[in-house]
N, C-alpha and C positions, 0 to 999 in steps of 0.2 A: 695544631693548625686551627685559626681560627674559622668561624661559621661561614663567613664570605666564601675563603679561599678555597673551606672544603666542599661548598657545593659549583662552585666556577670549576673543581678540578673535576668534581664529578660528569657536568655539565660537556667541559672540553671535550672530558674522554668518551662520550657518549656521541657528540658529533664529529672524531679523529678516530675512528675504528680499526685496531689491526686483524687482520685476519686472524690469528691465532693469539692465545691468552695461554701461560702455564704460570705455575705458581712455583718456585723455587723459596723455600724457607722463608725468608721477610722480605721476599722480592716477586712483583710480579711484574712478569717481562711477554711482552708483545712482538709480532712476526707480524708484517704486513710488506713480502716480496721486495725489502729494502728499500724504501719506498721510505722516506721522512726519519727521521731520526726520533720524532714525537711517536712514530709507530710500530719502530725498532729498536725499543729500549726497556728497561727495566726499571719500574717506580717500587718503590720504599714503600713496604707496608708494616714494619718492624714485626715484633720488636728487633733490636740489635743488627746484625749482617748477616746473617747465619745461609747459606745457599747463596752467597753469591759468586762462592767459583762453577757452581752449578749452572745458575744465570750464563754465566761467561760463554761456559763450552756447548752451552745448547743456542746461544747467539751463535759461536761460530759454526756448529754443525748445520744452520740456517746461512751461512755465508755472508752473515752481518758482523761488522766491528762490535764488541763485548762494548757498551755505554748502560750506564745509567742515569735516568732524572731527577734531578734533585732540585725541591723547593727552598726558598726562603723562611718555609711554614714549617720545614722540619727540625729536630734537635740538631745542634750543629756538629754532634758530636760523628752522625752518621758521615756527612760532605769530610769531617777529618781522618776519620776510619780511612776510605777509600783514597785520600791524598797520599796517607804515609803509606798506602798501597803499592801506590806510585799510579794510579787512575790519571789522568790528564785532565784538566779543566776546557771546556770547551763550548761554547755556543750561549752563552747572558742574555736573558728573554727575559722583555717584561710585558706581564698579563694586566692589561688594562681595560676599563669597564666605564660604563655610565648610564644614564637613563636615556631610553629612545627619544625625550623628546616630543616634539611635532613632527608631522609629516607633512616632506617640502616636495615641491614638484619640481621633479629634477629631466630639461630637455635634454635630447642626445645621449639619450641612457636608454636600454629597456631590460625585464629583468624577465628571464626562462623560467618555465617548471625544468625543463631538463636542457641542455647543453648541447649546443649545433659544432658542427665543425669550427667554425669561424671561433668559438669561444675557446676550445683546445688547441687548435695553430697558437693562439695567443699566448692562452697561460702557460704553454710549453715553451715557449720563447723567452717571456719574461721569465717566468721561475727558473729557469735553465736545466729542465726535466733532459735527463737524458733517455736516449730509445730505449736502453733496458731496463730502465726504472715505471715505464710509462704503465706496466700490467698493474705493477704495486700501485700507481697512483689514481688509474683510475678504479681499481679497487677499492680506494680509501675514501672514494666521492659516490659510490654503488652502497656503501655502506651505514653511508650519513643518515640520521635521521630525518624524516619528510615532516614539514614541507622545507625544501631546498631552493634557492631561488640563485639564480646564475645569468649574472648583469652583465652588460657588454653595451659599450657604445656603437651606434647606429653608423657612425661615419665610416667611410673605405678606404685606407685600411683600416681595421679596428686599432685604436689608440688605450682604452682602458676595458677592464672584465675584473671580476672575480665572484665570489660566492660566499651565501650566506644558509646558515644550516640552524634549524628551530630545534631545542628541545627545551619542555617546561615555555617557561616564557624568558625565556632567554634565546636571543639573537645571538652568533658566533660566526664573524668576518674571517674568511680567508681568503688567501693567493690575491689580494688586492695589490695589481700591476696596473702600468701606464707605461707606455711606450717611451723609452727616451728623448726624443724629438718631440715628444708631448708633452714631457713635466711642466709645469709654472704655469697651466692651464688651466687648472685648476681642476683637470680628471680626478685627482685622489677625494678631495672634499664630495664630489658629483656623484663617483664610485661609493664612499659612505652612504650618502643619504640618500643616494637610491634605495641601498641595500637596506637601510633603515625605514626607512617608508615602505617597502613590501613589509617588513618584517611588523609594523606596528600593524597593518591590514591583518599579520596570523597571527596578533593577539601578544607582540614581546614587549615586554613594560624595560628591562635590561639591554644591553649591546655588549660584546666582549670582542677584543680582539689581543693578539698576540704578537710581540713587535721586536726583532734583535734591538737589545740593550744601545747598540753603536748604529744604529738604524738614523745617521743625520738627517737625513732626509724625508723620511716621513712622522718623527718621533714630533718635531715643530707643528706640524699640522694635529695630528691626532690629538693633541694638548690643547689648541685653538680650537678643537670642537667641543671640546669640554671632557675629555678621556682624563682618567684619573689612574696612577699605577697602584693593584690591590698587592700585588707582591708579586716576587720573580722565580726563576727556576733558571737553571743552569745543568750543562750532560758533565760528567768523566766517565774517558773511557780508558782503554789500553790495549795495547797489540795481541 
């Protein structure tokens, strides 16, 4: 893996927190009340595969589908181990980064230390959180590192929100949502660089965010702001 990748992955898992951590043989696999796939899964730490039916049946004694993560950064022999397993391929993310920049004053935006109501109606809506999911997720935002900064636009009803999580000097974008009746508004850019402008205030020189591969619709913009892809990841999992 190279230096980039491996401190972006470091970085990630440090502001995506599961609530639980075990180590099965070259795997260590995450519990966070099923709650994101990025926090109920099991990452490669080799060498080889060795514990990973282990991984499997302590995901399901957790009541999570058996999934693993797999980078782009790893040997590829690991991703074909688990195919002729018969693992399923599922979920192509690409991790992409850039320099913060300047900071732009962005109206119809403001950015929280913590999170009101009006900012959860939201991103439960857009994210399509279901009710039993909602303990694991807000567990996963309780556990971020600080400082946290949780943007929403002013207008009623709220139209854009998400959040941004510090560690190191690295800045890390998540749940950025815009209401459908609001896209081509240009919320998504407004929603960055809000996010980007608190974050250069707590000192972040980097920006990272994480985007489905087939993401049409915001994969054009985040490329127009200057987001660059450092490499991708991809789950298999199996019944």
């Amino acid at each position: 893996m190279n230096e980039n990748a491996r401190e972006i992955e470091r970085v990630a898992a440090d502001m995506w927190r599961p609530e639980r951590v075990e180590r099965f043989g070259a795997w260590n696999v995450g519990y966070a009340a099923g709650y994101s796939r990025r926090a109920n899964s099991a990452i490669w730490v080799g060498p080889g595969i060795d514990g990973l039916d282990d991984a499997a049946d302590w995901l399901r004694e957790h009541n999570v589908r058996p999934t693993v993560r797999l980078t782009s950064e790893l040997p590829p022999d690991v991703d074909e181990s688990l195919r002729s397993r018969g693992w399923a391929l599922g979920g192509p993310t690409l991790v992409m980064v850039r320099d913060v920049g300047e900071p732009v004053e962005v109206p119809g935006l403001k950015v929280m230390d913590y999170p009101n109501h009006e900012w959860f109606s939201h991103v439960r809506i857009v994210a399509g959180i279901p009710e039993n999911l909602e303990g694991g997720w807000r567990g996963i935002l309780s556990r971020a590192p600080r400082p946290r900064g949780f943007v929403i636009s002013s207008e009623n009803p709220i139209v854009a929100a998400g959040v941004g999580f510090m560690s190191g000097q690295w800045l890390g974008l998540f749940q950025l949502g815009v209401m459908p009746k609001a896209r081509r508004e240009g919320w998504g850019r407004k929603t960055v660089d809000a996010l980007t402008t608190w974050g250069i205030e707590k000192g972040a020189t980097k920006v990272l965010l994480q985007v489905a591969a087939d993401n049409s619709r915001a994969l054009p913009l985040y490329r127009r702001m200057g987001f660059t892809t450092e490499y991708e990841y991809w789950y298999r999992s199996i019944g």
